[in-house]
PADO-453194 format. One line per field, with one value per residue: x, y, z of N, C-alpha, C in turn; residue number from 1. Coordinates in nm, 2 decimals. Each point is the difference from the previous one (the first is absolute). Example, Ala and Ser with C-alpha at 12.3 -4.5 7.8 and 13.67 -1.06 7.14 Angstrom:
n.x = [1.32_-0.04];
n.y = [-0.57_0.11];
n.z = [0.78_-0.07];
ca.x = [-0.09_0.09];
ca.y = [0.12_0.11];
ca.z = [0.00_0.00];
c.x = [0.09_-0.08];
c.y = [0.12_0.11];
c.z = [0.00_0.08];
num = [1_2];
//
This chain:
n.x = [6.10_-0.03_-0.02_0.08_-0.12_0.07_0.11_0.00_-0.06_0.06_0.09_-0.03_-0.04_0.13_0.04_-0.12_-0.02_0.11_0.00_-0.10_0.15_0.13_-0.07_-0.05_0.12_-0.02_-0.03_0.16_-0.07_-0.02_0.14_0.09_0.11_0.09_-0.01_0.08_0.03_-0.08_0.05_-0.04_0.09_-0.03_0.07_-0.07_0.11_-0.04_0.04_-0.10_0.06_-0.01_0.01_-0.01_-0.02_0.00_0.01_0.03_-0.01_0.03_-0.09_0.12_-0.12_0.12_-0.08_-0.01_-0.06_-0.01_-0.01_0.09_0.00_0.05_0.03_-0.01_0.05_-0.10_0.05_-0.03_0.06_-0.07_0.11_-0.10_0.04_-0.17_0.03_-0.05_-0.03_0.11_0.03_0.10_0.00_-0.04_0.04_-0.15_0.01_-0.07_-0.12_0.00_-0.05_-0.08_0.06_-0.10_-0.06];
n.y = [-1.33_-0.10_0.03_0.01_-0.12_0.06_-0.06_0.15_0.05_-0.12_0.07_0.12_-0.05_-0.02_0.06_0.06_-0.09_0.05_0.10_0.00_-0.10_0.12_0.09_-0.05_-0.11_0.09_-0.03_-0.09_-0.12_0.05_-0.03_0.10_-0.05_0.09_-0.09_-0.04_0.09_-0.03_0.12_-0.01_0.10_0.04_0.10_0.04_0.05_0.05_0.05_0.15_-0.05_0.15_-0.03_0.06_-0.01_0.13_-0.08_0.16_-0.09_0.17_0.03_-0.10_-0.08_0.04_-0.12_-0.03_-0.09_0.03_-0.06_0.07_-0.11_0.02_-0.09_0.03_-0.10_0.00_-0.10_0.03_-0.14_0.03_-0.04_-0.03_0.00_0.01_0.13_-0.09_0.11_-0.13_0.05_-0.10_0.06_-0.07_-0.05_-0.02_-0.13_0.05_0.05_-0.03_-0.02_0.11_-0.07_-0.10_0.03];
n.z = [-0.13_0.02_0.09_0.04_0.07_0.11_0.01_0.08_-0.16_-0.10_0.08_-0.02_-0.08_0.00_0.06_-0.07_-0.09_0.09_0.04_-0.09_-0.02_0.05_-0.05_-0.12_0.06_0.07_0.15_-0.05_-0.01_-0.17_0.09_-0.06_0.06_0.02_-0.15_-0.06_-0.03_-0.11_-0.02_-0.12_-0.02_-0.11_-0.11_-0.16_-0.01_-0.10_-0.10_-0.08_-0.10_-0.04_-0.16_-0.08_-0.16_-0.06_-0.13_-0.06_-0.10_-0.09_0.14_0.05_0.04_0.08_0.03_0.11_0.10_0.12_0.06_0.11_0.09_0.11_0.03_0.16_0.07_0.12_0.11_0.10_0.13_0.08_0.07_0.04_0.08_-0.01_0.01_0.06_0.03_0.11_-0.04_-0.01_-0.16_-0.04_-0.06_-0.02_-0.03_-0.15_0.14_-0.05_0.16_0.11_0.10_0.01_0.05];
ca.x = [0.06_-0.05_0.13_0.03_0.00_0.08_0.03_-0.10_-0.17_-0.03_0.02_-0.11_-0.15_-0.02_0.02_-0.07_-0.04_0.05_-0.04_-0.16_-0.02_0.02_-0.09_-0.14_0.04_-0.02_-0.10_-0.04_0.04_0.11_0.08_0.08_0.11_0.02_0.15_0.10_-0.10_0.09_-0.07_0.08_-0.02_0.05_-0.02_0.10_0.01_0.00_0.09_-0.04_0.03_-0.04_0.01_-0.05_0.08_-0.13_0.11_-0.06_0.14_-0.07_-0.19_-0.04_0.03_0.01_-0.04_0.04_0.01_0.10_-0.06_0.07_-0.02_0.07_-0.08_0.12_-0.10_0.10_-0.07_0.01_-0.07_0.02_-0.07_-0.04_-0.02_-0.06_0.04_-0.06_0.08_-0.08_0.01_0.14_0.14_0.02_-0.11_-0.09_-0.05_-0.10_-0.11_-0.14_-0.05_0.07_-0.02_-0.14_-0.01];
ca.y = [-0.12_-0.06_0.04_-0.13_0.00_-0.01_-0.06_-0.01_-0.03_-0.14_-0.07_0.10_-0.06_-0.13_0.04_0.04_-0.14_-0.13_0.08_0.02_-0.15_-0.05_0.08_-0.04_-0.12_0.04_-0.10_-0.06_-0.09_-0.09_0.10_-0.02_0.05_0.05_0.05_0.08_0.10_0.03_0.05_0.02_0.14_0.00_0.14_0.03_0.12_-0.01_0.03_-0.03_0.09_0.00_0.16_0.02_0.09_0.06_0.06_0.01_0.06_-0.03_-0.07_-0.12_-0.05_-0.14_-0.01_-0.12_0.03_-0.12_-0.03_-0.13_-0.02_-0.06_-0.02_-0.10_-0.07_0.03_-0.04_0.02_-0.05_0.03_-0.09_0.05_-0.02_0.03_-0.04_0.13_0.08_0.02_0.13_0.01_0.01_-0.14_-0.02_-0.14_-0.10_0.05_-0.13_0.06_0.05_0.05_-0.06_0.02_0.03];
ca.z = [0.05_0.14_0.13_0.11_0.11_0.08_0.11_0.10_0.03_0.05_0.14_0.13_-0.04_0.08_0.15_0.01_0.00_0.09_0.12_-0.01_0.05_0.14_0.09_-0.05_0.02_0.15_0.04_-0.12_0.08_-0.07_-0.01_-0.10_0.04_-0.14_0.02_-0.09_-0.13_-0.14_-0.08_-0.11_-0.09_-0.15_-0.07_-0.13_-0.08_-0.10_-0.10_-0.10_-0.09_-0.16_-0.07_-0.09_-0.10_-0.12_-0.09_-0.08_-0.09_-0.14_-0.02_0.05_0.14_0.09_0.15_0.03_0.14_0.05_0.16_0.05_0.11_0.11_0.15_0.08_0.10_0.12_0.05_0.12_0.03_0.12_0.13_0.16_0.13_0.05_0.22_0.11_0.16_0.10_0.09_0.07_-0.07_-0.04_-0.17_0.00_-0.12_0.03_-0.04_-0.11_0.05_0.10_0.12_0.00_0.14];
c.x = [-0.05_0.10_-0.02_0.04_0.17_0.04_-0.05_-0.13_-0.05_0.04_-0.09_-0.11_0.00_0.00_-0.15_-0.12_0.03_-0.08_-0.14_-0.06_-0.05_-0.12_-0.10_0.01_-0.03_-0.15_-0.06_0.10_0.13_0.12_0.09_0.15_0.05_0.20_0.07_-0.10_0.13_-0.05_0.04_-0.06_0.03_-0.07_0.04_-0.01_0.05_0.02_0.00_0.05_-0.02_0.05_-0.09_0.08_-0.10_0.13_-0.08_0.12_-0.07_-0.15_0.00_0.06_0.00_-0.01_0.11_0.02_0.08_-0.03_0.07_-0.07_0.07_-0.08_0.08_-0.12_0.11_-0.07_0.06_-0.07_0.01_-0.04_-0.01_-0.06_-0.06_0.00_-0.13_0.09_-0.08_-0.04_0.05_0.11_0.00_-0.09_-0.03_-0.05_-0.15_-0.10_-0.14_-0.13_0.07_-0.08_-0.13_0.03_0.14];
c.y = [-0.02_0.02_-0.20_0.05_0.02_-0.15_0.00_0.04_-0.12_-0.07_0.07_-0.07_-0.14_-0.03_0.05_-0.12_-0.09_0.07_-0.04_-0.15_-0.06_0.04_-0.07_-0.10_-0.01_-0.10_-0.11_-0.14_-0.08_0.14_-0.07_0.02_0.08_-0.04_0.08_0.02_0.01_0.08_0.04_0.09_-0.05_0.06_-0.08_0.11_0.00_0.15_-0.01_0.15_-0.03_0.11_-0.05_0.09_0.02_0.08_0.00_0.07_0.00_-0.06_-0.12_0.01_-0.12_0.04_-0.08_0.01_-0.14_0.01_-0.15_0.04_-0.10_-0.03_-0.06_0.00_0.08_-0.04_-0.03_-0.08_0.04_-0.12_0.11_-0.06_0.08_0.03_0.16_0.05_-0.06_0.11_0.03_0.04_-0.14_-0.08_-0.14_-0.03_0.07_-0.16_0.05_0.04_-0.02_-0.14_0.07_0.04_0.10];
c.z = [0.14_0.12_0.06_0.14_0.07_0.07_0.10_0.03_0.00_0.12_0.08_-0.09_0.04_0.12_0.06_-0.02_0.06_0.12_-0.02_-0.03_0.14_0.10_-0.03_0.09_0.12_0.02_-0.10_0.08_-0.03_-0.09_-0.13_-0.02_-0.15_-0.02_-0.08_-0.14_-0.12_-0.07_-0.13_-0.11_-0.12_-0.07_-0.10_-0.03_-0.14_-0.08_-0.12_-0.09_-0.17_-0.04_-0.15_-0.08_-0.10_-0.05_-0.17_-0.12_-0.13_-0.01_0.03_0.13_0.06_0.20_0.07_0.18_0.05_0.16_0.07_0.16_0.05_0.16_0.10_0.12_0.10_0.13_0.15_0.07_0.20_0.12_0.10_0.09_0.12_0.22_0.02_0.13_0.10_0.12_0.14_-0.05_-0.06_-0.09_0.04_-0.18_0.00_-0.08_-0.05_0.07_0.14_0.11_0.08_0.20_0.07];
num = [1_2_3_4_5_6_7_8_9_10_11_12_13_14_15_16_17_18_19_20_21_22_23_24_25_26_27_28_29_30_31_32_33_34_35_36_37_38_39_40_41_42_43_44_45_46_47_48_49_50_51_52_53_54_55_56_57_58_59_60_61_62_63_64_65_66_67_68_69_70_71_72_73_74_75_76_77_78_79_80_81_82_83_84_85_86_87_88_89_90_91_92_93_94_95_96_97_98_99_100_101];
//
């Protein structure tokens, strides 16, 4: 079965794409303010069961299997709101590249 990503490997991956935005963005004349971020998870997990029967009475036989599955969505949507540290203790709106000079 496949693992799923974390809550917080998709925010540190994204956090990580926002960071290698911002830097590529650097000595670039046309900046990008950034705002609020949605980000939305959704898993199915699913739910599969069977049995089978081999029944044999007096030389005849009888088979017979049966297979039910179940599935449920589950789905997580996240706003964020992206702040860099100004490095006074105090969070600034991050802009997609950094102020040229």
């Amino acid at each position: 079965m496949a693992e799923f990503p974390s809550v917080a490997d998709v925010i540190q991956q994204l956090r990580s794409d926002l960071e290698k935005a911002v830097s590529e963005g650097d000595d670039h004349d046309i900046r990008f303010g950034l705002g609020d971020i949605q980000v939305e998870l959704e898993a199915v997990v699913s739910a599969e069961a069977g049995g089978g029967l081999n029944l044999k009475v007096l030389g005849v036989g009888f088979e017979g299997a049966g297979k039910g599955t179940s599935a449920s969505t589950i789905k997580l949507t996240l706003n964020l709101n992206p702040k860099r540290s100004d490095g006074d203790g105090g969070w600034d709106n991050v802009v997609a590249a950094r102020p040229i000079g």
